[in-house]
C-alpha positions in Angstrom: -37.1 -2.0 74.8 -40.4 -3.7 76.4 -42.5 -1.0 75.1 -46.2 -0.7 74.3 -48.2 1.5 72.1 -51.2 2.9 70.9 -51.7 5.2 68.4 -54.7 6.8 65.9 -54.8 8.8 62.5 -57.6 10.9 62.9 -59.3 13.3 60.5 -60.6 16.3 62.4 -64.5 15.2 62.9 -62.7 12.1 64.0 -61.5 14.0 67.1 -63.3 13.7 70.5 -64.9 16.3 72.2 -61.9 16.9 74.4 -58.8 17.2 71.6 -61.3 19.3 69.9 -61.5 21.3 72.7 -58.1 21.1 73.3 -57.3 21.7 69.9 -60.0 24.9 69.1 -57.8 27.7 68.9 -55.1 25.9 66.9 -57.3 24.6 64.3 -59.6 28.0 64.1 -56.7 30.2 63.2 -55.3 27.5 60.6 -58.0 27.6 58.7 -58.2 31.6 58.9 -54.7 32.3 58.0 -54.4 29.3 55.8 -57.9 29.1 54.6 -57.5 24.9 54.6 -60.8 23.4 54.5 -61.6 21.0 57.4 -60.6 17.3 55.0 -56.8 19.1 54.5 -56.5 18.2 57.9 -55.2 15.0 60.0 -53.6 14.7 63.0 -51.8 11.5 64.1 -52.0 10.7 67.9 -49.2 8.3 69.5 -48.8 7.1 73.2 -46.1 5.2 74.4 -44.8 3.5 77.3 -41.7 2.1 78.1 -41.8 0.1 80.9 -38.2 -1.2 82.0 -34.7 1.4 81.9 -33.5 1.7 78.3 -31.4 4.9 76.6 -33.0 7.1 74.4 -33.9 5.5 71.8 -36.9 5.5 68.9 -40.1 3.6 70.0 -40.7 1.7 66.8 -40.2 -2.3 67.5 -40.6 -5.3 65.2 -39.3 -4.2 62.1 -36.6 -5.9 60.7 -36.5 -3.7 58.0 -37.0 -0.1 57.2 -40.0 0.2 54.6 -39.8 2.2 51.6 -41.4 2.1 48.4 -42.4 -2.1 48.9 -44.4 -3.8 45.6 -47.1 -5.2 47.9 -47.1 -8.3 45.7 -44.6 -10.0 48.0 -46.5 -9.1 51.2 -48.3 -11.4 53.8 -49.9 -10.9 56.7 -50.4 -14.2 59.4 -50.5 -15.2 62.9 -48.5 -17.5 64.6 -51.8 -18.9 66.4 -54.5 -21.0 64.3 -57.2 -18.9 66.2 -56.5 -15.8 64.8 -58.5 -16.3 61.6 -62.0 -15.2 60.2 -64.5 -17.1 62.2 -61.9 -18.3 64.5 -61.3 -17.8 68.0 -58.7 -15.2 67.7 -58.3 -12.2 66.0 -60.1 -12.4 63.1 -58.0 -9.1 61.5 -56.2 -6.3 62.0 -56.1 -2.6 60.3 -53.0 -1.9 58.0 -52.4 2.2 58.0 -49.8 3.2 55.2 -49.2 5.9 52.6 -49.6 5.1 49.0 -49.5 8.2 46.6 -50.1 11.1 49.1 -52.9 9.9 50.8 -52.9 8.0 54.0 -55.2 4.4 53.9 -56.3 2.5 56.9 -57.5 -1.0 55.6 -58.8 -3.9 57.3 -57.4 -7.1 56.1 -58.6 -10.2 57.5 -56.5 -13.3 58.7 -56.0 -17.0 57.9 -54.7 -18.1 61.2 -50.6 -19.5 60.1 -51.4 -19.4 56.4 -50.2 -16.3 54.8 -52.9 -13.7 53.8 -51.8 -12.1 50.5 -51.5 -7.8 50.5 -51.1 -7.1 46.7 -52.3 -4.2 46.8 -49.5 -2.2 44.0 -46.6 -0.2 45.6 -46.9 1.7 49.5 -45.1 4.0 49.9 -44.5 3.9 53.9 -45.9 2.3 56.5 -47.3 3.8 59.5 -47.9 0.3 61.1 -51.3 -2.3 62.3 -53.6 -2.7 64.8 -56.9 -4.2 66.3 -60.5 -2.7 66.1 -61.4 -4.7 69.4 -65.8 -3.3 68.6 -65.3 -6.3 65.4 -62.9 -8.5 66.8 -60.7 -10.0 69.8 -57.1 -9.3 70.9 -54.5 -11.5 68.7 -53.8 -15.0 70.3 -50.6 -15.6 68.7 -48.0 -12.6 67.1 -49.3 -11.1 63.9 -46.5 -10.4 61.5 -46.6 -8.4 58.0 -43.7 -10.0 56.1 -41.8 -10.9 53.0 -41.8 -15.0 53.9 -39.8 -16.0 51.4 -36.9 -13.5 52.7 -38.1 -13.6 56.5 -37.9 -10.1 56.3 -41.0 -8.5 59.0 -41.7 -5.0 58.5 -44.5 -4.6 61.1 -45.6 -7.3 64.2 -48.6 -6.6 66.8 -47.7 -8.7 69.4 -49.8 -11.9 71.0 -52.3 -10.2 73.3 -52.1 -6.6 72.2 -53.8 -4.6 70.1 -51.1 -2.3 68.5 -47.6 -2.3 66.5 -45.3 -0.5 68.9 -44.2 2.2 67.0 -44.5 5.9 67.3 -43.1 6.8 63.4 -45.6 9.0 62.0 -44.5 9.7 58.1 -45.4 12.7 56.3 -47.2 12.2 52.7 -45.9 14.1 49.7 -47.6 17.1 49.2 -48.2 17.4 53.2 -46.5 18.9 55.9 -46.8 18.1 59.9 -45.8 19.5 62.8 -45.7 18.4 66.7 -48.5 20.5 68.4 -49.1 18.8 71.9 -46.4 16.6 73.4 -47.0 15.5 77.0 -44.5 13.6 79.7 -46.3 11.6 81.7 -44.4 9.3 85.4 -46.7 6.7 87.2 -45.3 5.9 90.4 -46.0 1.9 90.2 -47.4 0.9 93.4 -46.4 2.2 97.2 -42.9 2.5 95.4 -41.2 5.8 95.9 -39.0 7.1 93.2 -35.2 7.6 94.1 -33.2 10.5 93.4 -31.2 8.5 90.9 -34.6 8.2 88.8 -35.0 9.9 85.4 -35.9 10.1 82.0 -35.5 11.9 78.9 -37.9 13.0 75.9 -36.5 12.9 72.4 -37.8 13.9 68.9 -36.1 12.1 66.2 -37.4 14.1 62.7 -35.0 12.6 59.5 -32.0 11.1 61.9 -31.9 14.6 64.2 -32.4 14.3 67.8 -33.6 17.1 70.1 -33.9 15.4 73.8 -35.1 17.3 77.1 -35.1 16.3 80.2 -37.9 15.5 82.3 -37.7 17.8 85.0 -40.6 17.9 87.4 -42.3 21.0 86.5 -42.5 19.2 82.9 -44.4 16.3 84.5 -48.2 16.0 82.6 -47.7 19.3 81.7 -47.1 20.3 77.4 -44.1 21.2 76.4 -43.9 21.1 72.4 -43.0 24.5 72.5 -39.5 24.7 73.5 -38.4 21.7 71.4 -37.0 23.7 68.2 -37.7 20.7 65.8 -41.8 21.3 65.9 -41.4 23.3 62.5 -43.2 22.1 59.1 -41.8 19.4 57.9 -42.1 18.3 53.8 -43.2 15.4 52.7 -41.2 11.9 52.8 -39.9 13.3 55.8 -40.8 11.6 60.0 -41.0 12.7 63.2 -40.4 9.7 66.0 -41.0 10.3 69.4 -37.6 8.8 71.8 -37.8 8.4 75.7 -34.9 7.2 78.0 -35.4 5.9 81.5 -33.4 5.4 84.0 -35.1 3.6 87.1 -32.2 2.6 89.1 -34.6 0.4 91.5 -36.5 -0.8 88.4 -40.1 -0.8 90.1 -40.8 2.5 90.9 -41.3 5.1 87.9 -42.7 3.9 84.4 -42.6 6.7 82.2 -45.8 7.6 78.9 -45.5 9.9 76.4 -48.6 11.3 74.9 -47.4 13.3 71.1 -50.1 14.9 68.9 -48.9 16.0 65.6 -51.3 17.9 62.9 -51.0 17.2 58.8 -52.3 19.4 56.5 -52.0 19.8 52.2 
């Protein structure tokens, strides 16, 4: 799909000044009609980019292998670069963010270069996927992989000079519900190229296997526009919502197209 990704899992003092801003009125009348305390609330930030012309399709990519419910026990984490170990070269680790129980954990787990680094940490429930805190360390030198070896199954790969598993599937904890509340189309025009006629793309959100798409039209363009997609209601817990984009760039250098979604999580 030659995507990228970056994504973060915020709680709300977590936010900066602008999506606090941004996010003001929301979060002032939750917690008056709700009357949530500020640490019942999380939102989960994703931005992704597909760079070449694809069909819609769900930005998650690297996972062989849906996961669900997985005994950490049989879990490693490695690089396919000797560098990317603790006092190395390379990365010397990479953040895991996954749901065990109903509570979402972001842990640091360090590497060991090729040599599997054991997880075993009991049973996760999903996995919301890795990435690189580049204030402690250095961008991977080879691709870091969380896998069952022994099976070659990979549920989760940041690949060799980026910082973030491409995926954009945010899960909802039991006991939680989420809801899209920002989601933003963005087109750069690459260059002195100028975007034909023929030129497109689409916006998707998959929640549970059902797809709402829009089309980008060019009002829509860096402009909100959560609102008229009917699927931004509460969702339950064990339930997703994965943001979809199509392209169609029938020149193939002049239109790349970001999406920027913001969903908000609250017990």
């Amino acid at each position: 799909m030659a995507s990228n990704a970056k994504w973060k899992i915020m709680n709300l003092e977590d936010l900066d000044i602008i999506e606090a801003a941004k996010f003001e009125k929301l979060i002032s009348e939750f917690r008056r009609r709700s009357g949530k305390r500020d640490d019942q609330m999380i939102f989960a930030k994703f931005e992704v980019t597909q760079v070449l012309p694809n069909a819609l399709a769900d930005i998650i990519e690297g996972y062989t292998n849906a996961f669900d419910s997985i005994a950490t026990t049989t879990l490693h984490i490695l690089s396919s670069d000797a560098d990317d170990t603790v006092g190395g070269a390379g990365c010397e680790g990479v953040h895991l963010v996954y749901i065990k129980g109903n509570v979402i954990y972001d842990t640091l787990y360090p590497l060991a270069g090729t040599a599997h680094s054991h997880i075993n940490n009991g049973t996760w429930d999903r996995l919301i996927g890795m990435y690189v805190d580049l204030t402690t360390t250095v961008v991977p030198q080879g691709n870091i992989i969380l896998d069952v070896h022994l099976t070659g199954t990979v549920y989760c790969t940041i690949v060799a000079g980026d910082t973030y598993s491409i995926t954009s599937k945010m899960w909802v904890p039991s006991g939680w519900k989420m809801a899209v509340v920002d989601l933003v189309p963005l087109i750069t025009i690459v260059g002195a190229a100028s975007p034909l006629l023929t030129d497109g793309s689409n916006v998707g959100i998959n929640v549970n296997g059902t797809v709402q798409s829009r089309s980008v039209l060019p009002e829509n363009i860096g402009r909100p526009f959560a609102d008229p997609m009917p699927l931004n209601l509460p969702l339950a817990g064990e339930a997703y919502i994965c943001l979809q984009h199509s392209q169609l760039d029938t020149d193939a250098t002049a239109v790349t197209q970001t999406l920027n979604m913001t969903c908000m999580l609250w017990q």
